[in-house]
Every structure is written in structure tokens, then in C-alpha cells.
C-alpha positions as CSV (number, residue, x, y, z in Angstrom):
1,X,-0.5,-26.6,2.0
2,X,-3.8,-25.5,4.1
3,X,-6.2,-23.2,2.7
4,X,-7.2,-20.3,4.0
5,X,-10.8,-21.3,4.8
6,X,-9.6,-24.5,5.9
7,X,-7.3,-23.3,8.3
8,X,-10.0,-20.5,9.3
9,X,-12.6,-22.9,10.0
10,X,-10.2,-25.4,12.3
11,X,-10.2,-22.1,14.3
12,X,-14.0,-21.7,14.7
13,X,-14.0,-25.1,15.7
14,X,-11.1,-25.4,18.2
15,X,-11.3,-21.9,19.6
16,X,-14.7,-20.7,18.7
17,X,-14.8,-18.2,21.9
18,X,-11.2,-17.1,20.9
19,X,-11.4,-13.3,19.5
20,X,-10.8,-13.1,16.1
21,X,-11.6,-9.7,14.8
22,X,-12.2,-6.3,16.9
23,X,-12.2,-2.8,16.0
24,X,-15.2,0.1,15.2
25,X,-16.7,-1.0,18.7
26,X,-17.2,-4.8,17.9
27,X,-15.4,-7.6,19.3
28,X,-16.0,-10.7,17.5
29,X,-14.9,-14.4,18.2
30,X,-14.7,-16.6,15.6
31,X,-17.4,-18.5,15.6
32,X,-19.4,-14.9,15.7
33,X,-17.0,-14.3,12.5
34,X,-17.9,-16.8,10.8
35,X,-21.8,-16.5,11.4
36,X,-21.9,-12.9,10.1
37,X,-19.8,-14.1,7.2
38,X,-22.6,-16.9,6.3
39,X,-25.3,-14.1,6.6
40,X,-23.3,-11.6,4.2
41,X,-23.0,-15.2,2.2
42,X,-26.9,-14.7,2.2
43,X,-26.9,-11.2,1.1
44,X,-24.9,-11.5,-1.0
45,X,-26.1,-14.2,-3.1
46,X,-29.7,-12.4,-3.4
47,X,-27.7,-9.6,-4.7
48,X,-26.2,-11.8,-7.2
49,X,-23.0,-9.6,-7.7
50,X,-20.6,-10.4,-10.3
51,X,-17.9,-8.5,-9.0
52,X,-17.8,-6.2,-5.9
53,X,-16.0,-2.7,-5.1
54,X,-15.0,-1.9,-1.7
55,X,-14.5,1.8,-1.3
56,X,-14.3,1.5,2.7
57,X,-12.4,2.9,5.3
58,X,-10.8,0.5,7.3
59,X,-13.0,-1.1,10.1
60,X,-14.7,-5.2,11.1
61,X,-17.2,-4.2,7.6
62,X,-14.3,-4.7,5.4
63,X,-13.1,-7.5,7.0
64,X,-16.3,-9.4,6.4
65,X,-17.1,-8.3,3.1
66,X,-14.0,-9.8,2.2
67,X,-14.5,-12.6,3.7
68,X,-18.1,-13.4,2.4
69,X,-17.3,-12.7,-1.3
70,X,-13.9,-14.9,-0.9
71,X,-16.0,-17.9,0.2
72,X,-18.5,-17.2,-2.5
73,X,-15.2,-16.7,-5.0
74,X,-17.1,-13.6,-6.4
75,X,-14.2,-11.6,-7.5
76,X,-13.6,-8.3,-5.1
77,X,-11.4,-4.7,-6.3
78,X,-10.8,-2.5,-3.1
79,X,-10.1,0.9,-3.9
80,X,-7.9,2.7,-2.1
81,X,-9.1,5.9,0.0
82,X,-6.4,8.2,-1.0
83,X,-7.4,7.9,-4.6
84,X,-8.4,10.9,-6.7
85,X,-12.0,11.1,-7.9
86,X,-10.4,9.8,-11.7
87,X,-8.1,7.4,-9.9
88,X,-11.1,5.6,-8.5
89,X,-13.5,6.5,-11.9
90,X,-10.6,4.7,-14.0
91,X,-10.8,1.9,-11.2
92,X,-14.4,1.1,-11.6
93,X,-14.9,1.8,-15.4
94,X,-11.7,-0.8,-16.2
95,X,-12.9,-3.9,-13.6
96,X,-16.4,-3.3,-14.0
97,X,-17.8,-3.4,-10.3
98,X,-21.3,-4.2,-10.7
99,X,-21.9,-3.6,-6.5
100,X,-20.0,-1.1,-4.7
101,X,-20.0,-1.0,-1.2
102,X,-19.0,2.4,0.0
103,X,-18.4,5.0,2.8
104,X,-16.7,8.2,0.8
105,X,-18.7,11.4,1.5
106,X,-18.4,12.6,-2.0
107,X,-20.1,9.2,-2.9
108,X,-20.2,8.4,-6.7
109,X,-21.0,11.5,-8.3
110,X,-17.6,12.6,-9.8
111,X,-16.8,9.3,-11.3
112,X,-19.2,9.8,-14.0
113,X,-20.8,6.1,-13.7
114,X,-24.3,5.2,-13.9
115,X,-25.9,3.8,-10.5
116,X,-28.6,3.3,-7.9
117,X,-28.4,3.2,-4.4
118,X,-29.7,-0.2,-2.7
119,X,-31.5,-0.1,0.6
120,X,-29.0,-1.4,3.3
121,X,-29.0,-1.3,7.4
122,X,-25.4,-1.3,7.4
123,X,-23.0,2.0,8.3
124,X,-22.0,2.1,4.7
125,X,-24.0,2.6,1.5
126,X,-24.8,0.2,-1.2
127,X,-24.4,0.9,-5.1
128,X,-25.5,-1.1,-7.9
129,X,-23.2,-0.1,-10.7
130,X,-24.2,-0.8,-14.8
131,X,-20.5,-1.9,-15.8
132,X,-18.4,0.5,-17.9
133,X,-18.3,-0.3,-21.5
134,X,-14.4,0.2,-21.0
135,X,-14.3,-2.8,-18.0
136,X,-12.1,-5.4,-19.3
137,X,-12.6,-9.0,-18.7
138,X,-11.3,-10.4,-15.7
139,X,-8.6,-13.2,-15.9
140,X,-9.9,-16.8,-15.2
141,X,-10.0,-17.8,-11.6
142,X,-9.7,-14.2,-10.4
143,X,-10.7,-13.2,-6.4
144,X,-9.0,-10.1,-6.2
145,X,-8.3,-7.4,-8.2
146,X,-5.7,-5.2,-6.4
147,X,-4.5,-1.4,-7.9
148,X,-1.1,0.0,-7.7
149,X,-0.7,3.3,-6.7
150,X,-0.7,5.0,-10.5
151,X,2.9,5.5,-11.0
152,X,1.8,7.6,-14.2
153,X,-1.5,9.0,-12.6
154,X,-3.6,5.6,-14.0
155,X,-3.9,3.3,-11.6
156,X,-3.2,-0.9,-12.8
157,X,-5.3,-3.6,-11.7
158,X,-3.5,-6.7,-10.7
159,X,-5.5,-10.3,-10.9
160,X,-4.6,-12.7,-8.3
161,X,-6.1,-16.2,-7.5
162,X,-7.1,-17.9,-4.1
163,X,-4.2,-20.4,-4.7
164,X,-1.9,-17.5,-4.3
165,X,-3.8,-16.4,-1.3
166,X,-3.2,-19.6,0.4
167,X,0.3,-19.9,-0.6
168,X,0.7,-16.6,0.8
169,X,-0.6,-17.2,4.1
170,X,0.7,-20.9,4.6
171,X,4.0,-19.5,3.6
172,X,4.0,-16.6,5.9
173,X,2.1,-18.7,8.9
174,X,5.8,-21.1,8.2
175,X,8.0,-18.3,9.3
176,X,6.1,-16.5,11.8
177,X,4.5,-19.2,13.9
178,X,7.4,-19.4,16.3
179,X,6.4,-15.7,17.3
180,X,3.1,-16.6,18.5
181,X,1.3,-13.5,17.6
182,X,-2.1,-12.9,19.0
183,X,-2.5,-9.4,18.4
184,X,-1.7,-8.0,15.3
185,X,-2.9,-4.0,14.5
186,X,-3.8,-2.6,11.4
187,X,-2.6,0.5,10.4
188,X,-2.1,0.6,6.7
189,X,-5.1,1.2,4.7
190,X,-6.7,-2.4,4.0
191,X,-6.4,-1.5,0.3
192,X,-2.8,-2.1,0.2
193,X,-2.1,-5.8,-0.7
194,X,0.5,-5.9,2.1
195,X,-2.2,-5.2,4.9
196,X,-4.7,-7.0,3.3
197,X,-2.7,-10.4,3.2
198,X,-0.2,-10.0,6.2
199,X,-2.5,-7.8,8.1
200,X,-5.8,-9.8,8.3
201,X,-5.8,-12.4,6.1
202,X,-2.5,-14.3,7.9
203,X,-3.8,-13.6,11.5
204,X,-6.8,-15.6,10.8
205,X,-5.5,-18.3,9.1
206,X,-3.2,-18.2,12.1
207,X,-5.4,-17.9,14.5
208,X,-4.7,-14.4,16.1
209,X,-6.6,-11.8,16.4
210,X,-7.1,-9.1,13.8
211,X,-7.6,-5.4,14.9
212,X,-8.8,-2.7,12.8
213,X,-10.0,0.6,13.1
214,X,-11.3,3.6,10.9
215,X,-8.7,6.4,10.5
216,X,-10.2,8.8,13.2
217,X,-9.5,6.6,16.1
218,X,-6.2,5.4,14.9
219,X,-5.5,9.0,14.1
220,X,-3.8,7.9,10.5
221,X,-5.4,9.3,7.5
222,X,-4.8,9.2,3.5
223,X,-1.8,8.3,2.5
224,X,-0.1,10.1,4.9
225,X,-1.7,12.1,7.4
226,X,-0.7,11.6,10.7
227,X,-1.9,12.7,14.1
228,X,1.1,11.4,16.4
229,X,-0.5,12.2,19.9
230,X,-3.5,10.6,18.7
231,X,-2.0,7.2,17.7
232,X,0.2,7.1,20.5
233,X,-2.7,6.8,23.0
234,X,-4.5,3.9,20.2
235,X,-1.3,1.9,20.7
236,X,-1.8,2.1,24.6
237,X,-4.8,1.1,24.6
238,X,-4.8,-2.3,21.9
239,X,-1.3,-3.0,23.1
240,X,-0.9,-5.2,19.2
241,X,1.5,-7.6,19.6
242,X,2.4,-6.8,15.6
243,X,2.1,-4.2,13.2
244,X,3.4,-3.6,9.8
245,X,4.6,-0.2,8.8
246,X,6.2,1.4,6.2
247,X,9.2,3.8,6.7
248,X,7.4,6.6,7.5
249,X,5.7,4.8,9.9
250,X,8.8,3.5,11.7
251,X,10.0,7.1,12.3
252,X,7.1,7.8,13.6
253,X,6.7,5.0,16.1
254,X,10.3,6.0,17.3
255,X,9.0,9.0,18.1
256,X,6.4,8.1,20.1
257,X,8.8,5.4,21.7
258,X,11.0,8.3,22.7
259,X,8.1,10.3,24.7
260,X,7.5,7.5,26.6
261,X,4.4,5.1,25.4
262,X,4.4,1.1,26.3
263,X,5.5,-0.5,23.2
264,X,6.6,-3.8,25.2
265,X,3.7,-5.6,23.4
266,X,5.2,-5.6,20.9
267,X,6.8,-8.7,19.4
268,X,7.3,-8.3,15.3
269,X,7.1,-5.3,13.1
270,X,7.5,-5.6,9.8
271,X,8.5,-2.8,7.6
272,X,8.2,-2.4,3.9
273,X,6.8,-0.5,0.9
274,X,10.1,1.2,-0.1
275,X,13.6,1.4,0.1
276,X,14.4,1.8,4.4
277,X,17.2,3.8,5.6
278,X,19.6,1.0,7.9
279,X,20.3,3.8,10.2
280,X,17.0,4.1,10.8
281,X,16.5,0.4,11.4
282,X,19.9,0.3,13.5
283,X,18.3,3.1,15.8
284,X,15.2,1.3,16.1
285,X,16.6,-1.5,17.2
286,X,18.7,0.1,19.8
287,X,15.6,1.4,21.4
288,X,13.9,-1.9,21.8
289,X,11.7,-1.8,18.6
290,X,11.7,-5.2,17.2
291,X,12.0,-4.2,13.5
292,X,12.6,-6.4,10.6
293,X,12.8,-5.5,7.2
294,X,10.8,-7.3,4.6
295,X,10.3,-6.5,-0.1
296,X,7.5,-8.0,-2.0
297,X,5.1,-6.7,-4.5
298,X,1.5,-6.9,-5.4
299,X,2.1,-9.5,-8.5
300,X,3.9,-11.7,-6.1
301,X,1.3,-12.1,-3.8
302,X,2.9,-8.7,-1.6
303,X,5.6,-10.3,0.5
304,X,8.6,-12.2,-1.2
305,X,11.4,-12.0,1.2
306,X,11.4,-11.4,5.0
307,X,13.9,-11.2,7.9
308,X,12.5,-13.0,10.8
309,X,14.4,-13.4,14.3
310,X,15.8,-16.7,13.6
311,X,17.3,-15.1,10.2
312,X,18.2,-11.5,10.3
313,X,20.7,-9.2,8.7
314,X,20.2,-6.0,8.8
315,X,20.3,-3.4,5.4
316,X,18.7,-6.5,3.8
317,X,15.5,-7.5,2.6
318,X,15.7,-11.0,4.6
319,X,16.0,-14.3,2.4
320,X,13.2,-15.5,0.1
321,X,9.7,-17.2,2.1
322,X,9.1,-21.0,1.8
323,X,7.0,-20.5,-1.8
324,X,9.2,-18.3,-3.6
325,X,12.9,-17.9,-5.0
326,X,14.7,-15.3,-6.5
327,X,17.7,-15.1,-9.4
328,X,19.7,-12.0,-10.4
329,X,20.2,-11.6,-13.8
330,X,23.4,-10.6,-15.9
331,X,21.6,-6.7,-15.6
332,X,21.4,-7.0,-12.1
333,X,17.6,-7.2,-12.2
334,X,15.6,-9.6,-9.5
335,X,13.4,-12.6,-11.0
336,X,10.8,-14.2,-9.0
337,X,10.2,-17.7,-9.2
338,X,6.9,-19.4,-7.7
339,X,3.4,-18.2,-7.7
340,X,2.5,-14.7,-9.3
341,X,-0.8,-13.0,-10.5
342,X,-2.6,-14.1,-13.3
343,X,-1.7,-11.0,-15.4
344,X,-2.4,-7.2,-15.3
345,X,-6.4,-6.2,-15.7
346,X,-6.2,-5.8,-19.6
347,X,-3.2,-7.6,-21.0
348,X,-2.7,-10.8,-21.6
349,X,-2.5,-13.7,-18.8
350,X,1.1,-13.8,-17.4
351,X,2.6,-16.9,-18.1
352,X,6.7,-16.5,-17.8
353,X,8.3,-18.6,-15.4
354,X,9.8,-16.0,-13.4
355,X,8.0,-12.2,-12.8
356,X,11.2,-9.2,-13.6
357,X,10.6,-7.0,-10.6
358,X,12.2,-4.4,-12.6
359,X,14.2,-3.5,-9.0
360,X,18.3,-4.2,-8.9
361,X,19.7,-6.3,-6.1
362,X,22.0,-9.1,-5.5
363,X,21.8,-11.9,-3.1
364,X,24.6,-12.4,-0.6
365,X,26.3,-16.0,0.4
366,X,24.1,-16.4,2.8
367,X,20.9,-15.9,0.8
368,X,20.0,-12.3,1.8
369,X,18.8,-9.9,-0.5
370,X,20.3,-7.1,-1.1
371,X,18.2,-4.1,-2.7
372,X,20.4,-1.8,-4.8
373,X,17.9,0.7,-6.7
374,X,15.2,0.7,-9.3
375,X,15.6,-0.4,-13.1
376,X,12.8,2.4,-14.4
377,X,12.8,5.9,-12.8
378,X,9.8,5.2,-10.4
379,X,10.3,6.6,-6.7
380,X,8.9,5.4,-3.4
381,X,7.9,7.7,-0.3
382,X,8.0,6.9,2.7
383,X,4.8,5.6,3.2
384,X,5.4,3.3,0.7
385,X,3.2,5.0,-2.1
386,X,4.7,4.8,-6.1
387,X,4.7,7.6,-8.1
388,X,6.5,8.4,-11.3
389,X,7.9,11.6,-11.2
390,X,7.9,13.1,-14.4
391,X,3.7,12.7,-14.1
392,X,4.4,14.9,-11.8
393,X,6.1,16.8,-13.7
394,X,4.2,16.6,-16.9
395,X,1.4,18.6,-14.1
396,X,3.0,21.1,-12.6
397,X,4.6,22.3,-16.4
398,X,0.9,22.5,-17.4
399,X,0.3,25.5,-15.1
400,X,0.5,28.8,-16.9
401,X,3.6,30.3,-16.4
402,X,5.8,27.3,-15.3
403,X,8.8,26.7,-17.6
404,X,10.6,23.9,-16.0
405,X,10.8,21.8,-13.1
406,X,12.3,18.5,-11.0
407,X,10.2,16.9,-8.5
408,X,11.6,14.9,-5.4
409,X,10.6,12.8,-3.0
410,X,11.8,9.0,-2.7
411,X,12.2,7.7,0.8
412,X,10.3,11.2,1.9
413,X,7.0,11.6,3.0
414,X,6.0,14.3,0.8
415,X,7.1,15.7,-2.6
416,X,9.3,18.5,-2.9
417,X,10.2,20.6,-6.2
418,X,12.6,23.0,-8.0
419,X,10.6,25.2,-9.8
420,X,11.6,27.6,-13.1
421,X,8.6,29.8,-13.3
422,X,8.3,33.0,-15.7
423,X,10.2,35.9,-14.2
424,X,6.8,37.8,-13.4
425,X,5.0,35.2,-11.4
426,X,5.4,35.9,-7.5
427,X,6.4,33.1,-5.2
428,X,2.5,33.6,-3.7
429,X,1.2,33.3,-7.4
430,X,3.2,30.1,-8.0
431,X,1.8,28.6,-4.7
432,X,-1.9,29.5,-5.9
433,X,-1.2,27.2,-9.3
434,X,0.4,24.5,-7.6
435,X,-3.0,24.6,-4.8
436,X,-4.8,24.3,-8.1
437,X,-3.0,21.3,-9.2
438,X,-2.5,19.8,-5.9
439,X,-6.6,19.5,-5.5
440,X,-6.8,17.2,-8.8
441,X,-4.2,15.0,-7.5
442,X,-4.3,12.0,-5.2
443,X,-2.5,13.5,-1.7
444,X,1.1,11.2,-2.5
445,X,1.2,13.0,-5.7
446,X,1.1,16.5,-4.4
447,X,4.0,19.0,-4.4
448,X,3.6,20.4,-1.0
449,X,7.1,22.4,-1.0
450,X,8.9,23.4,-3.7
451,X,11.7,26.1,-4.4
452,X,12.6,28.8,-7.0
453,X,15.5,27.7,-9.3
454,X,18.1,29.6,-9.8
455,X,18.9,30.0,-13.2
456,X,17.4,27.6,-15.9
457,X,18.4,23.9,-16.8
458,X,20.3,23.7,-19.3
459,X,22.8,21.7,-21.1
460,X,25.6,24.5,-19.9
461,X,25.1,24.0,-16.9
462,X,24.5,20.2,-16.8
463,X,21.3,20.0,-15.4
464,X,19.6,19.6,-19.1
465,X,20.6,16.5,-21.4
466,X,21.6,18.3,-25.3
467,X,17.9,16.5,-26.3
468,X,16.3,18.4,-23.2
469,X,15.4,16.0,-20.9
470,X,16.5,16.9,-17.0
471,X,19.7,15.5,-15.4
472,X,17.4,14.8,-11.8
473,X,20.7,13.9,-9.9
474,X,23.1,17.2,-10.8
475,X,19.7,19.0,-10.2
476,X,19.2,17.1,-6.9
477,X,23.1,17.7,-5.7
478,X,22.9,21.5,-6.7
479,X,19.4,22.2,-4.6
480,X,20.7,19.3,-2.0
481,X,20.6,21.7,1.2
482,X,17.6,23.3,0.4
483,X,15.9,20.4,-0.4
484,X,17.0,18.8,2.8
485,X,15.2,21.6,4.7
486,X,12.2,20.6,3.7
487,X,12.6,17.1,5.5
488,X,14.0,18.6,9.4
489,X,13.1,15.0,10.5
490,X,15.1,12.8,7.9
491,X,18.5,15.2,8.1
């Protein structure tokens, strides 16, 4: 196995004119990569940082931040965008950033944190953070500290190591090479593990070029903005020989196949963060998008199984990558075997042989996996974003005047809910209470169409258990049409 900076720094020396990272205006090469990493290297160690934040869009200043503090092993959390004010407040009090580098317009003010701005030249601003007394100690040998999405509103820090990194991208450089990628684009947030380590880290080690832009050129926002006519022309224009995408995603680039864009460049896609539809990869594929279907998570290292063009079966995950293997139990549950975080931010390292994905599948006799459903009632969206729905739940039955309610929204791309509010509240009033909510949420977790029940759960009429909990399936089949018109584009 080859290390990332050891395969990174072949590059500089065998290709040091060959591009290596481009986006917000820049093109660099890789030799001009890896001098602007030495000079953050500087910076960095005058700063003398014990643990950085990035709170960046993306763009090339991510990429080298990352960079610099990997080399240094100074241990780096990157928030996510598309979290809510207390989402990123719980973020920085638990991992106890000390030096935040950040670009959000609403800066620090709501998190509640005491901190100074530092003089800097660069396009973002500088934070020097006094560490919550709530941060938690960090697990030994930790470089990255990645955070789920909240599936019950508080996000959970995960602690990975650089020998997971490398395992990661030597393992993923294995079954791509014979694609010969030189252009991949990113166009999930850089936050998300998968991007992060499929996106930009593998390209390098690979030596490709990495591509990354800030949200208003790709025309991707949040968790799930989109501005199609927008990212159709960026896809034009940086012709990316590879992309990852989630579900969402893939619907949308079929769209924008169908009006007529040049997608020809393309070579690999990899799709992933939930649960995809094989219709929808069977119509892909019939119009000429080279899709492939891929599962991991974040304590894995974000990628554990992948179909690839020498090995592909469609409605399945693909078959486990060179540094991993996976077991079914008796309950049907998948076990990872190989190299996993060091534990959650908090609890005790993780030591157990094998990491309980808590997701059902079986592998076939050819050594595809299979992904059935979910062990816990956690539900994915379509752009790949977790969320628990009774948080949700727990929310909207907080507003005054809401009795009951059953949210939806795996495999969607927003959430949708049957409401039971009190008889005298108007549809209009209901709507101003769930705005209300909706604005202290982070924008996966908001209920952006939602309909009046018709009569209340209840164990009569089997959408109540006799101990009052909600039967979401009967509740789901009895509001199914309705439901589905919320979603025009997934009917």
C-alpha cells in the first residue's frame, strides 16, 4: 500500500506541469499544489493550531487547507454548509476547533462560542476559537473528524486515521485505474466524507485532476438546491470525465441529458448516499449515462462496495473493494470487516472486529451486495442526507395547535407530511407554524409540503399502535396518492 502523500508527491515529480486542482478561477499544477501547500504548512505552524474547522464552501481553499493540516497531521472537522446555526454550535463545542477557517455570512455569532478574528489576506476569514468546555478528547491518531448528518437533530463526529485514508484511496485507485480518469468534478459538498475521499483525495493520489467550484457557479446549493439550467451549462464547459452523485443527482443529470447537453465526457459516475431506484439506473443507462451504483459509510472510510465496468450488476451495491469484506448475520444485518474509524467523538475507541452497519442485505453467489432496507427507522433522501423522522416529528408536534403527524421522505428530495391539526387552525395558519419551524431546521429536515389528515390516528383505524405510537406504513398506504403528488418527478 502507497500513502497518500507518497503517491501525491511521485505526481509532483513525474508530472509537475500536469494540472492537478482548478476551480474559483485558479488552475493549479501540481508542483504549484504542492508549493502553496508548504506555504499553508508555514502558516499554519505559526498559528500553532491544535485542531482546525473548516466551514467553507467548496472551492481550491478547501482543497489546500486540507492538504496542509493532513501533512502537518493536525487533526481537521469540516462542517457542513447546510447545517443549522446549533448543528454547527454542537459541532464546534463537542471537537473543540481551536482555528476555524470560515466563509458563512452569518459568521460565528449564533453559535454562542468565544472568538477573535485573525488578520488573513485570503477570501475567507480566520477565527481563533477558546475550546468549549463540552469538546471531548479526540481519539489517538485522529486527522479527521467527519459529522453525520444529525439523524436526531445532533450531529455525531466520527474519528478517522491517515491509515484509513490511504487504505481508502489505494483501494479505490485498485479498481478505477483501468478507467483512466483525468477529470473528475465535484459536486457534492466537500463536507460529505464520500466527496471528500473519492472526490479529491483519490484523484490526486491518482494523478487526475480535481475540479471544484463554489455553489454559485455550479448552480448547486445546500443540501439540495438546484438550479438545472445553470449546472447544465458548468458541465459544458469542465466536460469532467467523473462525477459522483447521489440519487437526486442522477435524475437530475438525465434531465439535462434529455435537453440535449454533451455528457460524452463522461467516463464513470458513481452514485450513492441512499437507497437508488433500479429503474432509474436502468433508464440511465439506456441513455448513455455510465452509472454505477456504489454503499459505504463514513465509519468505513465512505465507500465499501462498488460496481465498476469490469464487475457490474445492476439493483446491487457492487461487490466489496480490495480492503474490505462483508458478512450477513443470522438477522440479516451487514458486518464490515477491515479498516474502520477509531470510534465516535465521545465514546469509547471502537475496537470490534467487524463495524454492524445497522442496514439489511444479503450477498448474492457472485459476491454482489444486495441492500434490502434499514435495521433502525432512519430514512435517506435523495440527496443522500439522514434524518430520523420522528425528530421531525417530535418538531412539528411542538407547534401550538398540532395534534399528530407522520413525516415522509426517504428516496425523495424533500419531506412531506400528514398533518392532524386542531379543528380551528386554517391550512394558511398551519403553513405559518411549520415556516416557523422550518427556519430552525437545517434545509433536509424541513417539511416543505404536507397535507391535512383526514380523521385522527388511531388504533381503530390502524394507523395508531394500542401504546400510541404511529403505524408510518398504513399511514403512508392510506395518504399514498396524495403523497405521490407532491413528487411529479419520481411518479
Amino acid at each position: 500500500m502507497q500513502g497518500f502523500f507518497a503517491a501525491f508527491n511521485q505526481h509532483v515529480e513525474q508530472q509537475p506541469e500536469t494540472l492537478a486542482l482548478t476551480g474559483n478561477g485558479q488552475s493549479l499544477s501540481y508542483v504549484e499544489v504542492a508549493e502553496q501547500v508548504d506555504q499553508l504548512c508555514s502558516r499554519l505552524a505559526e498559528l500553532q493550531p491544535t485542531h482546525i474547522g473548516l466551514w467553507l464552501e467548496n472551492g481550491v481553499e478547501w482543497v489546500l487547507l486540507q492538504l496542509a493540516a493532513m501533512k502537518l497531521q493536525i487533526p481537521v472537522t469540516p462542517i457542513p454548509t447546510f447545517f443549522s446555526p446549533q448543528q454547527v454550535r454542537h459541532v464546534l463545542q463537542r471537537s473543540g476547533c481551536d482555528l476555524l477557517f470560515c466563509d458563512q455570512l452569518e459568521g460565528l455569532e449564533k453559535t454562542s462560542l468565544k472568538y477573535r478574528q485573525l488578520p488573513n489576506a485570503e477570501g475567507y476569514k480566520l477565527y481563533r476559537l477558546t475550546p468549549s468546555t463540552q469538546a471531548e478528547p479526540l481519539h489517538q491518531g485522529t486527522v479527521l473528524v467527519t459529522y453525520t448528518s444529525g439523524t436526531t437533530g445532533q450531529p455525531k463526529g466520527v474519528c478517522i486515521g491517515q491509515s484509513l485514508i490511504d487504505q481508502i484511496c489505494d483501494s479505490l485507485h485498485a479498481a478505477t485505474a483501468s478507467l483512466a480518469v483525468k477529470r473528475h468534478l465535484c459536486l457534492l459538498p466537500l463536507a460529505v466524507m464520500l466527496e471528500h475521499f473519492a472526490g479529491v483525495l483519490l484523484p490526486l493520489y491518482s494523478g487526475a485532476e480535481v475540479i471544484v467550484d463554489r455553489a454559485e457557479t455550479t448552480g448547486l446549493t445546500g443540501s439540495g438546491t438546484l438550479n438545472p439550467v445553470q449546472l447544465a451549462a458548468y458541465l459544458q464547459q469542465a466536460q469532467p470525465e467523473s462525477l459522483i452523485l447521489t440519487p437526486e443527482l442522477l435524475q437530475l443529470l438525465r434531465m439535462i441529458n434529455a435537453q440535449g447537453a454533451d455528457l460524452s465526457s463522461l467516463k464513470f459516475v458513481a452514485v450513492g448516499g441512499g437507497k437508488v431506484s433500479q429503474t432509474l439506473l436502468e433508464q440511465a443507462w439506456m441513455e448513455g449515462i455510465p452509472v454505477y451504483e456504489g454503499y459505504g459509510l463514513s465509519e468505513c472510510g465512505s465507500v465499501v462496495c462498488l460496481n465498476l465496468p469490469c464487475a457490474v450488476k445492476q439493483g446491487t451495491a457492487g461487490k466489496p473493494l480490495g480492503h474490505t469484506s462483508i458478512q450477513v448475520n443470522a438477522q440479516g444485518e451487514i458486518l464490515v470487516s477491515g479498516p474502520t474509524m477509531l470510534g465516535y467523538l465521545g465514546e469509547p475507541a471502537f475496537a470490534a472486529s467487524e463495524f454492524a452497519t445497522g442496514d439489511l442485505g444479503y450477498l448474492d453467489a457472485d459476491g454482489f451486495l444486495h441492500i434490502s432496507g434499514r435495521s433502525k427507522n432512519v430514512q435517506i433522501n435523495s440527496f443522500g442526507r439522514n434524518f430520523n423522522p420522528e425528530w421531525i416529528e417530535s418538531e412539528l408536534k411542538a407547534l401550538p395547535g398540532v395534534m399528530q403527524c407522520a413525516v415522509f421522505g426517504d428516496q425523495k428530495p424533500f419531506i412531506s407530511a400528514v398533518v392532524q391539526p386542531m379543528p380551528q387552525l386554517s391550512d394558511e395558519q398551519v403553513q405559518g407554524l411549520i415556516n416557523l419551524m422550518n427556519a430552525q431546521l437545517p434545509d433536509y429536515a424541513r417539511v416543505k409540503a404536507w397535507l391535512r389528515a383526514d380523521e385522527p390516528f388511531s388504533p381503530m383505524n390502524g394507523e395508531l399502535t394500542n401504546n400510541g405510537r404511529i403505524r408510518r406504513v398504513e399511514i403512508e398506504q392510506h395518504y399514498a396518492q396524495r403523497l405521490s403528488e407532491f413528487y411529479p418527478i419520481h411518479a
